[in-house]
N, C-alpha and C positions, 0 to 999 in steps of 0.2 A: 630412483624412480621405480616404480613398482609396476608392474606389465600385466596387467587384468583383464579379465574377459566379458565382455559385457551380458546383459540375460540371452541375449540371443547367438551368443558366441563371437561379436563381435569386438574389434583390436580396442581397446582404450585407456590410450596411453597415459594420460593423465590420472587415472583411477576413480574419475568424476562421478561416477556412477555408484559407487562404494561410499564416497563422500556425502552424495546427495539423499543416498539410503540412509546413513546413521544418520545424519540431520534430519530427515521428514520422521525415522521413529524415537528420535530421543521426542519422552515424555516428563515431565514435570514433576518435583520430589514427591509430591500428593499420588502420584502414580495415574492421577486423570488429566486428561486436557483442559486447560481452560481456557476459557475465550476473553483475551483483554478488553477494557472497557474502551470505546473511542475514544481518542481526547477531544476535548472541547476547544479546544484553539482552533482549531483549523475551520470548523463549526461556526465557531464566532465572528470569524473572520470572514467567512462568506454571507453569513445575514448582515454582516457593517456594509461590505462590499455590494450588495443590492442593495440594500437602505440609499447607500449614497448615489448610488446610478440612479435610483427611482427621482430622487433629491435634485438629481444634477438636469434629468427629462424635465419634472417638471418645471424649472426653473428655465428651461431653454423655452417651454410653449409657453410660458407665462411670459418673458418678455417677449413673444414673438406676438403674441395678442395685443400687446399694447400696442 
């Protein structure tokens, strides 16, 4: 285990802070960042999911009116 000192001199023993540095500056072979596209699944699945709620409201007033 490795015995580091955090930015403000504090004990950390884990070294997390080292770790968490290279991971936030590794950048990508292109040498820019780039911003991935959303997926669309999760997207779609929320418009089905209120389609079917709106589906399922109006079908509870519609028999409630009869």
């Amino acid at each position: 285990m490795a015995n580091t000192q955090g930015p403000e001199g504090n004990y950390d023993p884990a070294g997390s802070t080292q770790m968490f540095r290279a991971f936030v500056d590794e950048t990508p072979q292109g040498g820019r960042q780039q911003q991935a596209a959303a997926p669309a699944g999760p997207r779609i699945g929320l418009i089905v999911g209120v389609v079917v709620a709106v589906l399922v409201v109006a079908a509870v007033v519609y028999l409630a009116m009869m």
